[in-house]
C-alpha positions in Angstrom: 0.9 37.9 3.7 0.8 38.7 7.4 2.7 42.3 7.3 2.8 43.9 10.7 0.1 45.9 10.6 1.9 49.2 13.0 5.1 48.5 10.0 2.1 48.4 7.1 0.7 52.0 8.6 4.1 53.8 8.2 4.6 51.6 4.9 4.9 54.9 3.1 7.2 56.4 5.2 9.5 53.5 4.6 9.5 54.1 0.9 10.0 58.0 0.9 13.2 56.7 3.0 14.1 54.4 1.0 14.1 56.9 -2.2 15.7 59.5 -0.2 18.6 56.9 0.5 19.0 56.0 -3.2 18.9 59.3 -4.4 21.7 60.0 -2.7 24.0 56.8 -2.8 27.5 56.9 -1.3 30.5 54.1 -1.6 31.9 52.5 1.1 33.7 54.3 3.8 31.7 57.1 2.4 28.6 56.7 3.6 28.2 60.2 5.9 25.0 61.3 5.3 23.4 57.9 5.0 24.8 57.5 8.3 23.8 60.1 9.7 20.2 60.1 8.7 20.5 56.5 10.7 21.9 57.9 13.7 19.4 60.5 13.8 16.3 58.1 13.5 17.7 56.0 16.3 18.0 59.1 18.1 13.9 60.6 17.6 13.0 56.8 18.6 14.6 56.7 21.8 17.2 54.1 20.8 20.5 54.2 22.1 22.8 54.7 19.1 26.4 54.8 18.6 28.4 55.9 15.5 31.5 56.0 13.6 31.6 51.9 13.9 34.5 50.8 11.6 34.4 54.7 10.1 30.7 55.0 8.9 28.9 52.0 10.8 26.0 52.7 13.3 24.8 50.3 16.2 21.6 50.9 18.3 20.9 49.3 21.1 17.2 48.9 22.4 16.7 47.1 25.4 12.6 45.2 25.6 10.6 45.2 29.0 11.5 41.8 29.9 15.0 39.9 30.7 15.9 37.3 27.5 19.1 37.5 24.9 20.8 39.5 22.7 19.9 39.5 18.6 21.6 41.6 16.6 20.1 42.5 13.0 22.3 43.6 10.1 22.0 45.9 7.3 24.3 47.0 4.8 24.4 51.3 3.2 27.1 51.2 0.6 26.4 51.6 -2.9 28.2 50.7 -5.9 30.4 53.0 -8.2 28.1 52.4 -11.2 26.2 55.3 -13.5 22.4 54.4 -12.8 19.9 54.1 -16.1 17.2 53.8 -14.5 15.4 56.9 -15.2 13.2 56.5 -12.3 12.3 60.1 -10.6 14.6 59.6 -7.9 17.6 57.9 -9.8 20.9 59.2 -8.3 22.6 62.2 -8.0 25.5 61.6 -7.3 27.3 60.9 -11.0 28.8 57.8 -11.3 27.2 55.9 -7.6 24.2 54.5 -7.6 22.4 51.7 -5.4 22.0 48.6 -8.2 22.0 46.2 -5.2 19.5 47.3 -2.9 21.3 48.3 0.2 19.2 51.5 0.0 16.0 48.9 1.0 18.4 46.8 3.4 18.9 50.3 5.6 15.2 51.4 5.1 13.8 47.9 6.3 16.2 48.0 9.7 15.3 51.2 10.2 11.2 50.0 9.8 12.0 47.4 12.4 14.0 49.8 14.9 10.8 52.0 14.6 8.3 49.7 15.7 10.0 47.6 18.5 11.0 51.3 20.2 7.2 52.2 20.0 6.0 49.0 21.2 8.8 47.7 23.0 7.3 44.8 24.0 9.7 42.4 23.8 12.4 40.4 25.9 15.9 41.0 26.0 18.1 43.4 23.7 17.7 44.3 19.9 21.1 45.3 18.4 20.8 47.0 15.0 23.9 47.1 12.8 24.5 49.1 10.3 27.4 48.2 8.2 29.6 50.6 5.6 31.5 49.1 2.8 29.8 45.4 1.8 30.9 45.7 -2.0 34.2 44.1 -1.1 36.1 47.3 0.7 35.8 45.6 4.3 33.3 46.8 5.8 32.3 43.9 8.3 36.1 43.3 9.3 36.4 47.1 10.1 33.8 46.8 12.5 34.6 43.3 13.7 37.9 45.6 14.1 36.3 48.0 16.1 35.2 45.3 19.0 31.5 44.9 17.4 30.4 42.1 19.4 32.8 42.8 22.4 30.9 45.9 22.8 27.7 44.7 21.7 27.7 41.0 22.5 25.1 39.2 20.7 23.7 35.7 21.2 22.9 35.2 17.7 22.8 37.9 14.3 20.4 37.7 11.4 20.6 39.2 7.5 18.9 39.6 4.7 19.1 40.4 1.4 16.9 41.6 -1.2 16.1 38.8 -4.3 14.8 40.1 -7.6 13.0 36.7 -8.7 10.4 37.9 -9.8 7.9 36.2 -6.5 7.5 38.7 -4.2 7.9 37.9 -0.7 10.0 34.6 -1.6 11.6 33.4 1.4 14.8 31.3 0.4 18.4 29.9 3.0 20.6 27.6 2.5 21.8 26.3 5.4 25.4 25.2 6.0 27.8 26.8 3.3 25.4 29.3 1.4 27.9 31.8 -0.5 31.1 31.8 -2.4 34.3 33.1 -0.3 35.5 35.8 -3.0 39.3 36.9 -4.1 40.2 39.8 -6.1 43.8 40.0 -7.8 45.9 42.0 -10.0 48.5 41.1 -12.1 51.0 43.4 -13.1 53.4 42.8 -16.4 56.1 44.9 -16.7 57.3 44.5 -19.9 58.9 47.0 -22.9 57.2 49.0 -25.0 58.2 50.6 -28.8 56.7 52.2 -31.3 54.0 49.9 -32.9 55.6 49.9 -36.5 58.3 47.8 -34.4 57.1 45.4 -32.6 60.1 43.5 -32.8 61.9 45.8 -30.4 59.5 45.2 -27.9 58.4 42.5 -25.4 54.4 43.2 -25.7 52.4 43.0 -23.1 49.2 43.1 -24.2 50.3 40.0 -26.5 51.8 38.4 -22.8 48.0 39.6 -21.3 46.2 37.9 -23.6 48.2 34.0 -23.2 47.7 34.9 -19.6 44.2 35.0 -19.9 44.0 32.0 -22.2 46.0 30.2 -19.5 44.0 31.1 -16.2 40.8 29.8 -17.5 42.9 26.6 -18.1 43.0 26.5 -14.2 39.3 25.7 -13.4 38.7 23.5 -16.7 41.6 21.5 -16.3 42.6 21.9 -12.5 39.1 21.7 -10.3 37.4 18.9 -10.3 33.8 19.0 -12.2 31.8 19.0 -9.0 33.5 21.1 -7.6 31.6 24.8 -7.8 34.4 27.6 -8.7 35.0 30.2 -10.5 38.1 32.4 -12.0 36.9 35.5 -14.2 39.1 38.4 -15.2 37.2 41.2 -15.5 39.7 44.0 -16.1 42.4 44.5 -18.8 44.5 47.6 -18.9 47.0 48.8 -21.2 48.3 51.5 -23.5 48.1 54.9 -24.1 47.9 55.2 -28.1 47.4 54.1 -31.4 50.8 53.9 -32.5 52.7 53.4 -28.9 53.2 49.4 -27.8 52.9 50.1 -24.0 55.4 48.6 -21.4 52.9 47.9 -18.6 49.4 45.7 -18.7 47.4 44.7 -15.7 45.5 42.1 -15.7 42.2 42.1 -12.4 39.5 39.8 -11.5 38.0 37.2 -9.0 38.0 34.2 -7.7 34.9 32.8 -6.3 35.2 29.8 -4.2 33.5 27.1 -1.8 36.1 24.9 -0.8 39.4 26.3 1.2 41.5 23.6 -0.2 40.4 24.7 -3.7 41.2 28.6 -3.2 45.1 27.4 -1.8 45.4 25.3 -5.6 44.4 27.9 -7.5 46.0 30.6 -5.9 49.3 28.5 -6.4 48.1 27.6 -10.0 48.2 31.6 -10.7 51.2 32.1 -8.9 52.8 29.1 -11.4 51.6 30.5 -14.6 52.5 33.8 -14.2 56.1 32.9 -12.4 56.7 30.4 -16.1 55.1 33.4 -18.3 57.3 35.4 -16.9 60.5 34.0 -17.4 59.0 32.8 -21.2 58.8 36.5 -22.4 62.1 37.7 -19.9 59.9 40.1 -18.4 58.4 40.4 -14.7 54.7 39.6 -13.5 53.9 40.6 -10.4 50.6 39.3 -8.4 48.4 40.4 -5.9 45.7 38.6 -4.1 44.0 40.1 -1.9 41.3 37.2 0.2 38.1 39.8 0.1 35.1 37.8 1.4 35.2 34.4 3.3 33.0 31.5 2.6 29.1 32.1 3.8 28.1 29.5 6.6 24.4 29.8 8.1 23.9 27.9 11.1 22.0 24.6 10.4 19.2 25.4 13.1 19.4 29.0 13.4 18.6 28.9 9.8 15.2 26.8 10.2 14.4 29.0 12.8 14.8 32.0 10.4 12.7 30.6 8.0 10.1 29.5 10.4 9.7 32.9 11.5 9.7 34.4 7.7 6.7 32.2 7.4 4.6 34.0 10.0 5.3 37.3 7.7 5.1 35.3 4.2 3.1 32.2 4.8 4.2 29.2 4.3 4.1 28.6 0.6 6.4 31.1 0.5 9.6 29.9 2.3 12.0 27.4 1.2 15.3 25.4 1.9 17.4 26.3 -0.9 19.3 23.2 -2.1 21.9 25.3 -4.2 24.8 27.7 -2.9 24.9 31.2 -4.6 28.4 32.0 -6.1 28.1 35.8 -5.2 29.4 36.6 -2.1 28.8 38.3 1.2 30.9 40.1 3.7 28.3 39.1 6.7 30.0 35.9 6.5 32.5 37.4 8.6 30.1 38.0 11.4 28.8 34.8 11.0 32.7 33.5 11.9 32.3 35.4 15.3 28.4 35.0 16.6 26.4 32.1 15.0 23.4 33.2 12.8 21.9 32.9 9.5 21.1 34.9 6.4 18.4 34.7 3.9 17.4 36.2 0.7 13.9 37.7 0.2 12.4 37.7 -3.4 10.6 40.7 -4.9 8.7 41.6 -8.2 11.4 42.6 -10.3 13.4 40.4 -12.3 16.5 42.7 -13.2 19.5 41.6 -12.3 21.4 42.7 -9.0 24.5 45.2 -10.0 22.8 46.0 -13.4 22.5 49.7 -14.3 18.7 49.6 -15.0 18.2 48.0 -11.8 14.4 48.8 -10.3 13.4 47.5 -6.8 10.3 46.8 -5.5 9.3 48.5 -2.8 6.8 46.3 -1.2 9.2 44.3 -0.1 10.0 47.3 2.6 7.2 46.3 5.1 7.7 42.9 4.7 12.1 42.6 6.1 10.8 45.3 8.3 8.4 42.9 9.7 10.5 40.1 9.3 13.6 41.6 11.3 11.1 43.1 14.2 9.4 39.2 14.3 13.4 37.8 14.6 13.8 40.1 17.9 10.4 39.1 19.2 11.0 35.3 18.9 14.4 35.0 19.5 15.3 37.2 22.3 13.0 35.4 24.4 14.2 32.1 23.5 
């Protein structure tokens, strides 16, 4: 491991940030005082820094001592409405937020790398730091995008990361090409009639309609998507009813879609629209669905994402980087920049094998000088390319 040795001195710095930031999570759109603290770091450093990007983004600008191109670095700050169980000494505070997917270390890790290239600015070119609000599927990257990102900071080519509990810290893994799952959410809405539960009869149920619906929509990827094809349909949210005697008159049905292939997402979407349109007139009731297209498919640039790795390796070493062969089914709202200024992102492994979005989630926080040093290494190789 080949850390940066001016990011390795203020290592501790990094992490008291870090536990500052995840002390005090905030969702997306929210993030004030997360953004602040940014704006106010880029600020002391001598950075020029611009706020209220797409609501709660922040974008510095630091210019090196040579002429060369622009590379812009993202990070996302949102957290995730989720009670933390972590019982760590800086768990959250704020009741019912908590950061279980590390965008607390994505911030801290930009902000490492914004710190040393202003101190040493001794590179070519123009470093463009992002930071993004809202990743967890509230918009974030299309709000800025929105807000003329790279028309007011045009950037040759943009670069993310994202934090990997596998257990091997300092794991360097991309996929080049299509990486991560483009991502719907939808809610389906049956408006039945309800009656007293000691007569059903009366009614048309549906919690009883719900739960064929449910039955029917895993029917889609089994028996509708081809086998090698990599998809996925999950509901993940039922709701209905009020009491223990009362049959309700309203159920909705939520979940995702998590896709690879455009021409896939179109068949299911339709498939949906089908079985809900025949349930529908089945039971003589109406079913209502929204889908709302939340994340697009993740494409890294073939060569900017050797370059990214080659680079990791300088940080990592060698045995530690790798072409992944597999795509990830999560999904990733920098996939959006990616549509507008080629680039490539990457996931770096750490020591901690709990699962991303888990309540007892536990980072590792020496991973923090290592994306710090990888993100300042980007801006010295690229920006001189």
């Amino acid at each position: 491991m080949s850390i940066i040795s001016r990011i390795a001195e203020f290592s501790e710095d990094l992490v008291a940030l870090r536990r500052d930031f995840h002390e005090h999570p905030e969702l997306g759109m929210e993030e004030f005082r997360t953004s602040k603290i940014v704006a106010k770091l880029l600020i002391e450093w001598g950075i020029e820094t611009h706020t209220e990007i797409g609501k709660t983004g922040v974008v510095g600008v630091l210019k090196g001592n040579k002429p060369g191109r622009s590379i812009g670095l993202r990070a996302d700050m949102d957290a995730l409405p989720m009670e933390e169980r972590t019982n760590l000494p800086f768990s959250s505070k704020n009741p019912g937020v908590m950061h279980a997917c590390g965008h607390d270390a994505h911030t801290t890790m930009l902000l490492g790398a914004a710190r040393y290239l202003a101190e040493k600015r001794d590179f070519s070119g123009t470093a463009i730091f992002i930071f993004q609000p809202a990743e967890e599927g509230l918009g974030g990257a299309r709000a800025m995008l929105a807000d003329k990102l790279f028309e007011r900071f045009p950037c040759d080519e943009v670069y993310g990361m994202h934090n990997w509990p596998t257990g091997e810290l300092g794991k360097v893994s991309i996929k080049p090409g299509i990486a991560m799952a483009g991502a719907d959410f939808f809610d389906i809405h049956i408006r039945a009639y309800g009656s007293h539960a000691a007569m059903p009869h009366i009614s048309k149920d549906p919690i009883v309609i719900a739960s064929s619906l449910v039955a029917q929509l895993q029917t889609i990827v089994s028996r509708n998507v081809p086998p090698i094809e990599p998809l996925v349909l999950s509901v993940t949210k039922i709701h209905a009813g009020t009491a223990y005697n009362v049959i309700p008159s309203d159920c909705v049905v939520s979940g995702t879609m998590r896709y690879f292939s455009k021409e896939m997402a179109n068949m299911v979407r339709q498939r949906m629209s089908d079985l809900t349109a025949g349930l529908a007139k089945s039971y003589g009731v109406e079913i209502d669905i929204v889908n709302q297209e939340i994340f697009d498919v993740l494409i890294n640039n073939e060569d900017l994402s050797h370059e990214m790795l080659d680079i990791a390796s300088e940080i990592v070493g060698t045995d530690n980087v790798a072409l992944r062969p597999n795509v990830i089914a999560g999904s990733e709202d920098f996939a959006d920049m990616l549509k507008v200024v080629p680039g490539a992102y990457c996931n770096l492994g750490h020591g901690v094998t709990v699962p991303l979005h888990n309540d007892g989630f536990i980072l590792d926080e020496d991973i923090l000088p290592i994306g710090a040093s990888i993100y300042a290494k980007i801006i010295e190789k690229r920006t001189a390319v």
